[in-house]
C-alpha positions in Angstrom: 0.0 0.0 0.0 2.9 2.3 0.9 4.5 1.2 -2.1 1.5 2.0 -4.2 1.3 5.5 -2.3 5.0 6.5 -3.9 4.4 5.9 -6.9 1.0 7.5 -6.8 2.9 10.9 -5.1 6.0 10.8 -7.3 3.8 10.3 -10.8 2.1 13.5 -9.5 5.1 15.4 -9.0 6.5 14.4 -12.4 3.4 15.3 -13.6 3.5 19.0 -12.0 6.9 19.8 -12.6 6.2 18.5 -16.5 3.2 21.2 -16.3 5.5 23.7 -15.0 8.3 23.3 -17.5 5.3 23.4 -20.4 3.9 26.6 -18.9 7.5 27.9 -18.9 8.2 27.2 -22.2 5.0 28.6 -23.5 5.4 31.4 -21.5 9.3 31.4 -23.2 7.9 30.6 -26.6 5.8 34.6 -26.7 8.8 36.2 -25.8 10.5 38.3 -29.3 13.6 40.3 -29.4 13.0 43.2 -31.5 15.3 45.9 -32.8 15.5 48.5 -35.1 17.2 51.7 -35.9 15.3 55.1 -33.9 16.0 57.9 -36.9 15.4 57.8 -40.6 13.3 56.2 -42.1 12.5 53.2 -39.5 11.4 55.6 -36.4 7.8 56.0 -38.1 7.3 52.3 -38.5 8.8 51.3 -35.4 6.9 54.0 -33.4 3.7 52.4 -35.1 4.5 49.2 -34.4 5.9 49.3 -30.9 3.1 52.4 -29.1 0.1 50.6 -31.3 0.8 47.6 -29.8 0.5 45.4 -32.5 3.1 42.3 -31.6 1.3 42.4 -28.1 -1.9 41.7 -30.0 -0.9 38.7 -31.8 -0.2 37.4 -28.1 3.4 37.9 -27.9 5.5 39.3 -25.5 7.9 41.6 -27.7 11.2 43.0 -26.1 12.4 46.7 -28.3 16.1 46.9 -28.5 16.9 50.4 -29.8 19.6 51.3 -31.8 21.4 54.7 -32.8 22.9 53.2 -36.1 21.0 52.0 -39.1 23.4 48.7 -39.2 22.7 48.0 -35.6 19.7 45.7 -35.8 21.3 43.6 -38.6 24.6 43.4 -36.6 22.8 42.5 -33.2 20.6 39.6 -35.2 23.8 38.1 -36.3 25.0 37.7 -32.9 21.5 36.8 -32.0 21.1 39.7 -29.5 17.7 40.1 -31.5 15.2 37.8 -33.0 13.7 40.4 -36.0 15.4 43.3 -37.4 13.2 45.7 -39.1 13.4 48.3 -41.3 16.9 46.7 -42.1 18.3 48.3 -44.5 18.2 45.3 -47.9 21.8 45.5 -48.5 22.8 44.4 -45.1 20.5 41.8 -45.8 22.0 40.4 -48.8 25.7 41.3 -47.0 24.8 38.6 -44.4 23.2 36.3 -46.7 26.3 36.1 -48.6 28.4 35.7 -45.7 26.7 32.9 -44.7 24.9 33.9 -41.4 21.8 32.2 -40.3 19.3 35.4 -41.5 16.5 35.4 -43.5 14.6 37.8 -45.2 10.9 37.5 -44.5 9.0 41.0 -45.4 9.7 44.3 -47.5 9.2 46.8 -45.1 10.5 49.8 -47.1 10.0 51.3 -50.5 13.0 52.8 -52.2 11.0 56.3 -53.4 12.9 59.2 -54.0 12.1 62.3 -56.9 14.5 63.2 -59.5 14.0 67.7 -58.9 15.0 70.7 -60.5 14.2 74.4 -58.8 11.6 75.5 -60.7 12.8 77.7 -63.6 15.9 75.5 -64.4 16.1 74.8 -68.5 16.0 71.2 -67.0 12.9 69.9 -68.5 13.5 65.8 -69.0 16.1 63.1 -67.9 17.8 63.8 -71.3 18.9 67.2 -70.3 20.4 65.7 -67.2 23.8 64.8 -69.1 26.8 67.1 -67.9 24.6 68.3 -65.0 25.5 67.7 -60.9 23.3 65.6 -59.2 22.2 65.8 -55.6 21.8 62.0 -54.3 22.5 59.3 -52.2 26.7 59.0 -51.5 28.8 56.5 -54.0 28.5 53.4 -52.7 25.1 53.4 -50.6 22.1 51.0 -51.9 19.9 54.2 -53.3 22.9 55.8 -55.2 23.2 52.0 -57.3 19.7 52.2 -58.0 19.5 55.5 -59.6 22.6 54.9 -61.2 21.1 51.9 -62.9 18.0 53.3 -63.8 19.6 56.6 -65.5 21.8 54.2 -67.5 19.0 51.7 -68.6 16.2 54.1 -69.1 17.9 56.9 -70.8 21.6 56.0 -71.3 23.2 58.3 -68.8 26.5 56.1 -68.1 28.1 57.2 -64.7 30.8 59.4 -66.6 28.0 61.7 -67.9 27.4 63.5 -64.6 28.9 64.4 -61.8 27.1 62.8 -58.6 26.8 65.4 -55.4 26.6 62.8 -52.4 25.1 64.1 -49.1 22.4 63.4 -46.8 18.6 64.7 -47.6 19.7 68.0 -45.7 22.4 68.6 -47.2 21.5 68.0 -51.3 18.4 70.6 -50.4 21.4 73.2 -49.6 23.2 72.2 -52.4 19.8 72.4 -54.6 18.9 76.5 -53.2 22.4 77.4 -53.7 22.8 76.1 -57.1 25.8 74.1 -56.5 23.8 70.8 -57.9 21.6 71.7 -61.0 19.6 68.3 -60.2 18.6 66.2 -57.1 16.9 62.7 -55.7 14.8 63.4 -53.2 12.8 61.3 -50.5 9.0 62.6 -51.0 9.3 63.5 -46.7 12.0 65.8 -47.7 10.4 67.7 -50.0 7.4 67.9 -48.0 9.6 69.3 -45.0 10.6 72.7 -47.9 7.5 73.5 -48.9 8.5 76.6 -49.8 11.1 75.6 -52.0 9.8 76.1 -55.7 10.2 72.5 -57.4 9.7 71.0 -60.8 9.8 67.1 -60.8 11.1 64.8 -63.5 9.8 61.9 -62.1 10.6 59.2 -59.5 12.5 56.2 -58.8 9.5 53.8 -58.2 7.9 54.5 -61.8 11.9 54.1 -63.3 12.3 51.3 -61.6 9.2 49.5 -62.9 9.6 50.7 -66.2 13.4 49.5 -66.5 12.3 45.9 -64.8 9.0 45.7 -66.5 7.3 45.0 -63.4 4.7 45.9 -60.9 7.0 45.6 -57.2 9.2 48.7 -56.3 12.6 49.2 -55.3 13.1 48.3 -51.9 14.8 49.9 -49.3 14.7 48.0 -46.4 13.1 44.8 -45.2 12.6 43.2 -41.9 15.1 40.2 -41.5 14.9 37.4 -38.9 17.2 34.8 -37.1 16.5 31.4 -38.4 16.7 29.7 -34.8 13.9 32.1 -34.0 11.8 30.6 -36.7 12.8 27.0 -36.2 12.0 27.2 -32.6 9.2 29.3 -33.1 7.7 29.0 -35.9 4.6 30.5 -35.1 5.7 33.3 -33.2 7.7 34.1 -36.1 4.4 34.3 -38.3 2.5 36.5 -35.7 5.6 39.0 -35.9 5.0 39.1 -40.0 1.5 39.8 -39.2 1.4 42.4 -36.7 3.8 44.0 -38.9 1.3 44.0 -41.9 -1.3 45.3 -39.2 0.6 47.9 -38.3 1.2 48.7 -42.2 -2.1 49.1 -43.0 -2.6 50.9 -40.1 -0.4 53.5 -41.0 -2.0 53.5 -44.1 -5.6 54.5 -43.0 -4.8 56.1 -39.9 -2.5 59.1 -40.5 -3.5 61.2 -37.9 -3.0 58.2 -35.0 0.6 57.8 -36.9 1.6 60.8 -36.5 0.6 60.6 -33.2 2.9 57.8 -32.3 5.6 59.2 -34.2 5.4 62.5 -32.5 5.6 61.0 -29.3 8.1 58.7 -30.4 11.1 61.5 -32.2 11.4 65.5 -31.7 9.2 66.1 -35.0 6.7 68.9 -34.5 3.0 68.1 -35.0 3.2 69.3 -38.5 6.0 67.8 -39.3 4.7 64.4 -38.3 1.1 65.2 -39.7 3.1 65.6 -43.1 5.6 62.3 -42.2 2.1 60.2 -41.9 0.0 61.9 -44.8 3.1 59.8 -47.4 2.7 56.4 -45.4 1.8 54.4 -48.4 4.6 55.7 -50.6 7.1 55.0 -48.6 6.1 51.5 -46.3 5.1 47.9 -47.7 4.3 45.0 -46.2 4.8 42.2 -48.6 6.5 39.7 -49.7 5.2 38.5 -53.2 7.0 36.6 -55.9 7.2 40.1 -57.2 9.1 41.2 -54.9 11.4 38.4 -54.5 12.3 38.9 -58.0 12.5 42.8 -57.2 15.2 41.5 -54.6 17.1 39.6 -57.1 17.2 42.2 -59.7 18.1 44.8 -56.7 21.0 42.6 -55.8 22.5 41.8 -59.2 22.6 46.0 -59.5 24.0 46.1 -55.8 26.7 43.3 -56.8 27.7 45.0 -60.7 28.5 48.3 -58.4 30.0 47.0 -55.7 27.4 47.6 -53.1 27.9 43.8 -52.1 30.4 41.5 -52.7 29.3 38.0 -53.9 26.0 36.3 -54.9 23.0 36.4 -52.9 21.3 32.7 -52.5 18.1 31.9 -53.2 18.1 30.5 -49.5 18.1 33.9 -48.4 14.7 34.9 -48.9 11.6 33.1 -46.9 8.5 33.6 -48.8 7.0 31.2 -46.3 5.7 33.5 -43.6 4.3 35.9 -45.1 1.9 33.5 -46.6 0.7 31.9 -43.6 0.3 35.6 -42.1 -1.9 36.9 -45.0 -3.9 34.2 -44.4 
C-alpha cells in the first residue's frame, strides 16, 4: 500500500513539474527580441508598431532593442542579441546572406522612393537634359545611389561618366539644390514635404523608373525586416505572428494618419506638423509584402548592388523566406 502511495505521489510530482516546465516554455515561446534603428526612415514604422501595440496583439511578448545606427539591428541579429530586425536596410541583408549567417529575409518593409527635382525655372525639362549636369543624391556606394545609377543608365543611357554625382544626406542636397551648386537632385518625397516653400519641378521618381526598366509591378526596396532562423525553427509561429502584426501595423499606417503621427510625434522630436506631413506619405514609402514580385524585385536589386560594388558575392536563393508571409496573410 505504501508502495502504491509512492508511486501514486512521485507520478504527480513528475506530472506538475512536467506542467511547470510546459507553462514555462509557452510562457518562453511569446517572448521576441525586436530591434530596429530610432532615426530615418525606420522611427515612423517602429513608433507604429511598438506604441500601437500590434506584436502584443498577436499574443506575444515583444522585447524593443533600440539602436542609434541603421546597421545595428542587422549586426545585433547576427550575434542573436535580437530575434527580428526591421526596417533593415536590404543591402545588409543580402551582405549577411552572402556571408553565410543564419538570416532570413521575411518582409519588405521599405520602398526605395525618391524624386529626381529641379528648382523651378531651371532649363531642366527631361532626364535627357540631365547629361553634364551635378546631381544631388544618395553617397557612391550606398544602396539608393546603385539604384539611380542603374535606372539613368537603362532608361535613358546616362552612363556614370556623364554627370557628376553630389553625395550628401537629404539635408544637405536641399542646400546644395537652393544654392545652385547641384543643377539636379533625388529626393525622399518626406524631404520635400519638410521645404515646402522651395519652388520644385519634378522629373519623375524612382518607383515609376524602376518599374519601367524591370518591366514589373514591385518597387525598389529599401529596407526589409530580416529574422534569425533559430527564431523561426524554434518558433515557428511566433515568427508568423511577428509578420503579421507587422502588416497590421502597415495598413494601419496606411488609413490612420493622424494616430501615426501621433505615435511618431511622441516617439522622435518632430513637431506636430511635421509628423502630420511624415504620416500623410505612409503608403509611398512603407510595404508589407513579400510576393514573388518582390522576391524577384530583390534579385534584380542585388544583381545591380553586386555590378557596383554595393555587395560583394552572390545572394542565395536561400536567403529569402516567402514562407511566412503567406501563412500571415492568411
Amino acid at each position: 500500500m505504501r508502495t502504491r502511495r509512492f508511486w501514486l505521489v512521485a507520478a504527480a510530482g513528475l506530472a506538475l513539474v512536467a506542467g511547470l516546465g510546459n507553462a514555462g516554455a509557452e510562457a518562453e515561446s511569446k517572448k521576441v527580441r525586436i530591434g530596429y534603428w530610432t532615426s530615418g526612415f525606420s522611427v515612423g514604422f517602429g513608433s507604429v508598431l511598438e506604441l500601437g501595440k500590434f506584436v502584443e496583439k498577436q499574443g506575444l511578448e515583444p522585447e524593443w532593442v533600440k539602436f542609434a545606427e541603421v546597421t545595428g539591428p542587422a549586426k545585433a541579429l547576427v550575434t542573436h542579441s535580437v530575434d527580428v530586425a526591421f526596417a533593415a536596410p536590404a543591402a545588409s541583408g543580402y551582405s549577411l546572406a552572402i556571408q553565410g549567417a543564419p538570416v532570413q529575409v521575411v518582409l519588405a518593409t521599405q520602398i526605395a522612393e525618391a524624386s529626381f527635382v529641379t528648382k523651378e525655372g531651371s532649363p531642366i525639362k527631361s532626364f535627357a537634359d540631365l547629361k553634364g549636369k551635378r546631381i544631388g543624391m544618395s553617397p557612391v556606394g550606398s544602396s539608393t545611389y546603385a539604384l539611380v545609377a542603374a535606372v539613368l543608365e537603362r532608361n535613358y543611357g546616362l552612363k556614370r561618366g556623364d554627370y557628376t554625382p553630389i553625395g550628401g544626406n537629404e539635408g544637405q542636397i536641399v542646400q546644395f539644390l537652393q544654392r545652385g551648386d547641384v543643377d539636379a537632385a533625388s529626393l525622399r518625397a518626406v524631404t520635400i514635404a519638410s521645404v515646402p516653400d522651395l519652388k520644385l519641378h519634378t522629373l519623375g521618381n524612382l518607383v515609376d523608373e524602376w518599374k519601367k526598366m524591370t518591366k514589373g509591378d514591385a518597387p525598389p526596396i529599401l529596407a526589409a525586416a530580416l529574422m534569425h532562423k533559430d527564431y523561426i525553427a524554434e518558433n515557428p509561429e511566433g515568427a508568423v505572428k511577428v509578420v503579421r502584426a507587422m502588416i497590421d501595423a502597415t495598413k494601419f499606417g496606411n488609413t490612420n494618419n493622424a494616430e501615426a503621427a501621433a505615435f511618431l510625434k511622441q516617439a522622435s522630436n518632430l513637431k506636430a506638423a511635421a509628423a502630420a506631413s511624415y504620416a500623410k506619405l505612409w503608403s509611398r514609402i512603407y510595404t508589407a509584402s513579400m510576393e514573388p514580385a518582390d522576391v524577384a524585385a530583390y534579385k534584380e536589386m542585388a544583381k545591380i548592388f553586386q555590378a557596383s560594388g554595393t555587395i560583394k558575392g552572390t545572394v542565395p536563393d536561400s536567403a529569402f523566406n516567402t514562407t511566412l508571409y503567406e501563412k500571415a496573410k492568411k
